[in-house]
C-alpha positions in Angstrom: -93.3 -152.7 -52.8 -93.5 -150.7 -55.8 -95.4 -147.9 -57.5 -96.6 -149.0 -60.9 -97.3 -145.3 -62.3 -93.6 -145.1 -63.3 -91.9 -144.8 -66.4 -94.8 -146.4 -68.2 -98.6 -146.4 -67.9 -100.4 -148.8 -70.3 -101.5 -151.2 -67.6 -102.4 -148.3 -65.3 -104.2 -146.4 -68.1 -106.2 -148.9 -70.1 -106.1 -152.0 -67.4 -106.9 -149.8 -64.3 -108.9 -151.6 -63.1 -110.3 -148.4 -61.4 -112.4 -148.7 -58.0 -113.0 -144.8 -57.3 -110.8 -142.1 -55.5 -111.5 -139.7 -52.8 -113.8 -137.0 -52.9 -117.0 -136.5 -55.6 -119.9 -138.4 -55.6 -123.1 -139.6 -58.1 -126.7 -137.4 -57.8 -129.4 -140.2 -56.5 -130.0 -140.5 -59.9 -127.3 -141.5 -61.9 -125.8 -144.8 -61.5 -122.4 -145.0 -59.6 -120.1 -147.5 -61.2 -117.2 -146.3 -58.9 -117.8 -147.5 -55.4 -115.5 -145.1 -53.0 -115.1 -146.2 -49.3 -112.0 -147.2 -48.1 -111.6 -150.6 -47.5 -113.4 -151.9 -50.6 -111.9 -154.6 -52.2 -112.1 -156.9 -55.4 -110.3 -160.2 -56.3 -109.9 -160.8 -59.6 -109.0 -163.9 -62.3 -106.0 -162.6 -64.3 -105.5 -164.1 -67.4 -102.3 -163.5 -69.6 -100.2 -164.5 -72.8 -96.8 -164.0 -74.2 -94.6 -162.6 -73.8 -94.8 -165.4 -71.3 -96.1 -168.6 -71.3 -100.4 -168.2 -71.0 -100.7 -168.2 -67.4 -103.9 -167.4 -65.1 -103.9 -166.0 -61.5 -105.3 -164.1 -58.9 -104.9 -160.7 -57.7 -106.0 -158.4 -55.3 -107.5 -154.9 -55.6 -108.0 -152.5 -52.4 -108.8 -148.8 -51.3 -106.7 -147.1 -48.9 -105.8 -143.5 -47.5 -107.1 -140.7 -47.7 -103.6 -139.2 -48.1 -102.4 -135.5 -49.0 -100.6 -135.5 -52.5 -99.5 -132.2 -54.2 -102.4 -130.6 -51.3 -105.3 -133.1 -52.2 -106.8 -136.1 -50.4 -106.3 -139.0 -53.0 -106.8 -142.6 -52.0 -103.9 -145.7 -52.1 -104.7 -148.0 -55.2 -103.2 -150.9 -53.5 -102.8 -154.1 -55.7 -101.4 -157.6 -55.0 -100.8 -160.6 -56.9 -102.1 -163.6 -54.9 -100.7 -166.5 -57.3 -96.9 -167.8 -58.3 -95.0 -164.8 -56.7 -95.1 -162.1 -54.3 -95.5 -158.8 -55.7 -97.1 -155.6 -54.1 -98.1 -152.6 -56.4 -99.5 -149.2 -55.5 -100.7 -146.0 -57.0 -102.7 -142.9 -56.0 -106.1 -142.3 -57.5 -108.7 -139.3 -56.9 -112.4 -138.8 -57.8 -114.2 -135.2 -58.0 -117.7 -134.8 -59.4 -116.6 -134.7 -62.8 -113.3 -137.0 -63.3 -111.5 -139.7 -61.9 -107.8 -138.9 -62.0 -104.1 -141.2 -61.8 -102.8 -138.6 -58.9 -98.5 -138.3 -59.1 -96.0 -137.1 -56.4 -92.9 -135.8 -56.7 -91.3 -139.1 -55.9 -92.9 -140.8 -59.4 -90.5 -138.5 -61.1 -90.8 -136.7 -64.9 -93.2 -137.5 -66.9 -95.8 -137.9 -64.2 -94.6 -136.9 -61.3 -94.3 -133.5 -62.9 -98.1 -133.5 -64.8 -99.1 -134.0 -60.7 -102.6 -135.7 -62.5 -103.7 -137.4 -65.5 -107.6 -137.7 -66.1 -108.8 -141.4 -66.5 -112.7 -141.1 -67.1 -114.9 -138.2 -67.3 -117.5 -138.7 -64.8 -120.6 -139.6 -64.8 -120.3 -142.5 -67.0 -122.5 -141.6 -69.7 -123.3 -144.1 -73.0 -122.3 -142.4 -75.8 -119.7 -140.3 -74.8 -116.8 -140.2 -77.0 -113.3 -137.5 -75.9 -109.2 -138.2 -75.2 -108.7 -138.2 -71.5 -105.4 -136.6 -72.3 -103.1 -136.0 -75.1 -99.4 -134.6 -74.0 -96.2 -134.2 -76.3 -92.6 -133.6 -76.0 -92.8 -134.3 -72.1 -89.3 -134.8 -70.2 -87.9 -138.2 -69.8 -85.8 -137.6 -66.7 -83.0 -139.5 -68.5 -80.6 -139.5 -71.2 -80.8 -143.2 -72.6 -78.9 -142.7 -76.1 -75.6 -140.7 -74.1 -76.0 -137.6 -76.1 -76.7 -135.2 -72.8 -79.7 -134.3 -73.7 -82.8 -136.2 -71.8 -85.6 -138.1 -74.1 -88.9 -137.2 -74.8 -92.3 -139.0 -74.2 -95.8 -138.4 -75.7 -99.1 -140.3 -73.9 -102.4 -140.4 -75.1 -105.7 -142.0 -73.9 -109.2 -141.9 -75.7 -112.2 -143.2 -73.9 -115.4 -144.5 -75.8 -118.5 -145.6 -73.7 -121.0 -147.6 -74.9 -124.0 -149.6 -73.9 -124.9 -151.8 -70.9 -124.5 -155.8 -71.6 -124.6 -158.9 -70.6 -121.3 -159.7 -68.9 -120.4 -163.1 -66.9 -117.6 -163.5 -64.8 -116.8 -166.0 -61.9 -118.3 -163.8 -59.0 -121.6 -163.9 -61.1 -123.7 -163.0 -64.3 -124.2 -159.1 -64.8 -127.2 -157.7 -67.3 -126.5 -154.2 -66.7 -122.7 -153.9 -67.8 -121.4 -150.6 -69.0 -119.1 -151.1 -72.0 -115.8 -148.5 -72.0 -113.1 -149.0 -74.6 -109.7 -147.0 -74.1 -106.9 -146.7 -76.8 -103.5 -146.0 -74.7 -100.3 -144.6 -76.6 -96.8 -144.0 -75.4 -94.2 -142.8 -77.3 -90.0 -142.5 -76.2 -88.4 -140.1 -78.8 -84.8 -140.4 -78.5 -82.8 -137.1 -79.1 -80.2 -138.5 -80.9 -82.6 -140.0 -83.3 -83.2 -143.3 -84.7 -86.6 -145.2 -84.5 -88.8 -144.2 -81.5 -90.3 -146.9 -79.0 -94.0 -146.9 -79.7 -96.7 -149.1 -77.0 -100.6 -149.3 -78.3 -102.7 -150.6 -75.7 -106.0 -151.6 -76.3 -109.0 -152.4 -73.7 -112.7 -153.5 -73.2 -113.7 -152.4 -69.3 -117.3 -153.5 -68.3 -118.3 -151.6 -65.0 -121.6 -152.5 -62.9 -123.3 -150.1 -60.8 -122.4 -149.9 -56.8 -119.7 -153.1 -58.0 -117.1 -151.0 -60.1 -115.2 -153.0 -62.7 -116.1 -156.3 -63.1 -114.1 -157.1 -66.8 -111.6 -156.2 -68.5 -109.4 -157.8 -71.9 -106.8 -155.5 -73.2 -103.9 -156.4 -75.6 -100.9 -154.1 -75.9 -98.3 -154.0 -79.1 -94.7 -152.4 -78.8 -92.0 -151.9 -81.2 -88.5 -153.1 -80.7 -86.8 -151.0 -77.9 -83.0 -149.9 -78.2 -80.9 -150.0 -75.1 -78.4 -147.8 -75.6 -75.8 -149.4 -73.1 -75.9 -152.7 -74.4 -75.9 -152.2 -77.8 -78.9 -155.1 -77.9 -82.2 -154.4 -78.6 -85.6 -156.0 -77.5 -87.6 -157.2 -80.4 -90.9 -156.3 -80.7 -94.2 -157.8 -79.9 -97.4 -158.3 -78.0 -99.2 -159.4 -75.4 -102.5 -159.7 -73.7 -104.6 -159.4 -70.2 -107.8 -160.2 -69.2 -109.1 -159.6 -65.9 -112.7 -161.3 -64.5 -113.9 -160.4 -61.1 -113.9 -163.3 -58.8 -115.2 -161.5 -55.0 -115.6 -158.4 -53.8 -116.6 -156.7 -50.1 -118.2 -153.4 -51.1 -119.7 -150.9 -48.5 -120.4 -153.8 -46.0 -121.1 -156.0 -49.1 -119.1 -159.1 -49.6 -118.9 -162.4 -51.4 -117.4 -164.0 -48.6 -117.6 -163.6 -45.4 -115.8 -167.1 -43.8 -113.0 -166.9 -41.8 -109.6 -168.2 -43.1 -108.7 -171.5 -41.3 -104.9 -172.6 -41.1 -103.4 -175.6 -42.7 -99.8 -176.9 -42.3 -97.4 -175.0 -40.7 -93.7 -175.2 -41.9 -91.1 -176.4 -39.9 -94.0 -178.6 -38.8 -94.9 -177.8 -34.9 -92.7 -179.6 -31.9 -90.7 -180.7 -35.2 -86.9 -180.4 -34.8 -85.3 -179.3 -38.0 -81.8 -177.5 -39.7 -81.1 -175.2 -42.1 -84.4 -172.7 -41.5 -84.4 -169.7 -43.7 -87.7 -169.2 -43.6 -91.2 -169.9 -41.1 -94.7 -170.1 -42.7 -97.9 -171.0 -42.7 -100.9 -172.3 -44.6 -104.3 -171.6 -44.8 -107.7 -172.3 -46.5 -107.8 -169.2 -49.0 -105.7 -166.4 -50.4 -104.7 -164.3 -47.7 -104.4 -160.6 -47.7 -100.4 -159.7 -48.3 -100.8 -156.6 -46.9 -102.1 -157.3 -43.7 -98.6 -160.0 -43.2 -96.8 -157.7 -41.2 -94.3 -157.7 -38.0 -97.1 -157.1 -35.8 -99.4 -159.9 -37.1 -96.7 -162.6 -38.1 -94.2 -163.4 -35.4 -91.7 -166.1 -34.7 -89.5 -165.3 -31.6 -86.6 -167.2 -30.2 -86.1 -168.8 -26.8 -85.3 -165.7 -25.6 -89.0 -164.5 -26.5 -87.2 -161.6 -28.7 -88.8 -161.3 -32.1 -86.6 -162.3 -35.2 -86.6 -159.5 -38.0 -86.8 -161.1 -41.4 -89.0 -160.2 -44.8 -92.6 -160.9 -45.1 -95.0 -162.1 -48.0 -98.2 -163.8 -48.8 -99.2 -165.8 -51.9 -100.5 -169.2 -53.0 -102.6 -169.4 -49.9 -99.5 -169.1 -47.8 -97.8 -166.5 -45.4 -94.0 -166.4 -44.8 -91.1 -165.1 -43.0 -88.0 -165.3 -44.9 -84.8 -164.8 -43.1 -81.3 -163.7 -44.9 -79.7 -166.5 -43.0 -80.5 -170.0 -41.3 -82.0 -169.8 -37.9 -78.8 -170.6 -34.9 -79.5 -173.5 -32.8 -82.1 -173.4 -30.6 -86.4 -173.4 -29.9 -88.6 -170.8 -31.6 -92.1 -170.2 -31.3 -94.4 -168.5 -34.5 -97.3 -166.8 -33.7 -99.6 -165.4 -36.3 -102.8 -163.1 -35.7 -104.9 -160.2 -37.2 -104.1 -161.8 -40.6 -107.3 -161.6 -43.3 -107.9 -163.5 -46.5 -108.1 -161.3 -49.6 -111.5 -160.2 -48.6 -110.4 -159.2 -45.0 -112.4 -161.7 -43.3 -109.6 -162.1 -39.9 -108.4 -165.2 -38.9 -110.8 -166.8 -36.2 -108.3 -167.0 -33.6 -104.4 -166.5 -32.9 -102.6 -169.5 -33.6 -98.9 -170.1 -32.5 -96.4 -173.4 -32.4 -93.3 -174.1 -31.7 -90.2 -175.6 -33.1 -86.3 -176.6 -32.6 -83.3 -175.6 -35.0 -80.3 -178.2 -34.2 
């Protein structure tokens, strides 16, 4: 698992993809397009260019916490891609009556683990409204990357422009009442010893429905060629684009799916006898929830009836347990319960089965 407020925050800045954050909360009057309880998720179609090949996905979006950070409760951003690899992402987010904030710990480390915050959108929403989130210079790297002794500099900026409701359509339905809010992201690297700095633009069109959140987003980032130091080899520059189009949801009780996940083929197959098993898993109907894939819902335990400790994912509709080595000889049984599809709709009933390693 990793944080993705790190060293850079285009994606997380401009391509939040925000749901809400603890704490705060819309008069009866004014629309909320940040939906806050815990447990609310979205699935979305992600859509993305070079510099790889155009590829579409789908990826998961979920509230969790509260959690203390620097004294505050903030909620976990949890995020998953569903589609072509595993890969779990988290940050911390916070919402007070008038901004929703990207919330840092000491463990992200300088920049933003020292800022402790960084405001994303002033809240409420209003059409019109025009104002940079934030605009910091000269902020401490962490690092030396050009082996001078000295550390580098970084400067960030975000402005935010809001504009109209429109008519949006995306997969999990057509939307009149669309608010339009365009960010322009910029990060800077200044290195000490000089030369040309690294500069990243990111661009973004965010639509956001009232008591649904963000339902759309297309974005398109540019960045100069980066020197690495080290190597002596630098990255050229370029571009690249993502667009994201909500697919489902389950919002305050609220969902767009509410059908159990049903299991498909199980691998090694049951009562099959088999060699060379690094790894036990199972199908099912839908994409399943990575997160809830765990040691307690996902089992496979030898004859013994003692579990076997191995690494744990879910994508492509499937849930594994990978092991650093091929199973010794013998009969194992898999047992899998408590797992939910992206939505958190819980598997119907436990399902287990059994098969032999020669």
């Amino acid at each position: 698992m990793k944080r993705t407020l790190q060293h850079l925050l285009p994606l997380m800045a401009a391509l939040s993809l925000t749901a809400c954050g603890g704490g705060g909360s819309a008069s009866s009057d004014t629309p909320d397009y940040l939906p806050m309880s815990v447990g609310n998720r979205w699935t979305y179609q992600v859509t993305t260019t070079s510099p790889l090949p155009a590829q579409t996905r789908q990826e998961l979006r979920m509230l969790d916490g509260p959690v203390p950070i620097n004294g505050s409760p903030a909620l976990i951003w949890r995020g998953a891609s569903l589609s072509y690899f595993p890969a779990l992402m988290w940050s911390y987010t916070a919402k007070t009556a008038s901004e929703l904030q990207n919330v840092f710990d000491a463990n992200d480390g300088p920049p933003f683990g020292n800022l402790g915050k960084l405001t994303q959108l002033r809240l409420p929403l209003r059409s019109g409204d025009h104002y940079l989130a934030y605009d910091y210079s000269g902020l401490d790297l962490g690092t030396d990357q050009d082996g001078d002794g000295i550390n580098e500099t970084v400067a960030i900026r975000l402005s935010v422009d809001v504009g109209g409701a429109e008519a949006v359509q995306v997969p999990a339905g057509n939307f009149t009442n669309a608010l339009k809010v365009s960010t322009q992201y910029r990060y800077i690297l200044t290195y000490s010893a000089g030369g040309a700095p690294w500069v990243v633009n990111t661009t973004a069109d965010e639509w956001y429905v009232p008591g649904l959140g963000q339902i759309k987003t297309t974005s398109s980032t540019s960045y100069s060629a980066l020197v690495n130091y080290s190597s002596g080899v630098s990255s050229p520059a370029g571009s690249s684009s993502r667009d994201y189009a909500l697919t489902g949801y389950k919002i305050d009780g609220h969902s767009t799916d509410t059908t159990a996940p049903t299991v498909t083929q199980p691998t090694p197959a049951s009562n099959s006898t088999t060699s060379n098993v690094v790894e036990v898993s199972l199908g099912f109907s839908e994409d399943m929830d990575p997160y809830s894939v765990t040691a307690q819902t996902f089992t496979v335990l030898d004859a013994s009836q003692h579990p076997v400790s191995g690494s744990f994912y879910a994508v492509d509709k499937r849930a594994s347990l990978s092991f650093s080595q091929s199973l010794p000889p013998g009969t194992y049984t898999a047992r899998v319960n408590d797992v939910t599809d992206a939505l958190g709709n819980p598997l119907a009933t436990p399902y287990s089965w059994t098969f032999n390693v020669n």
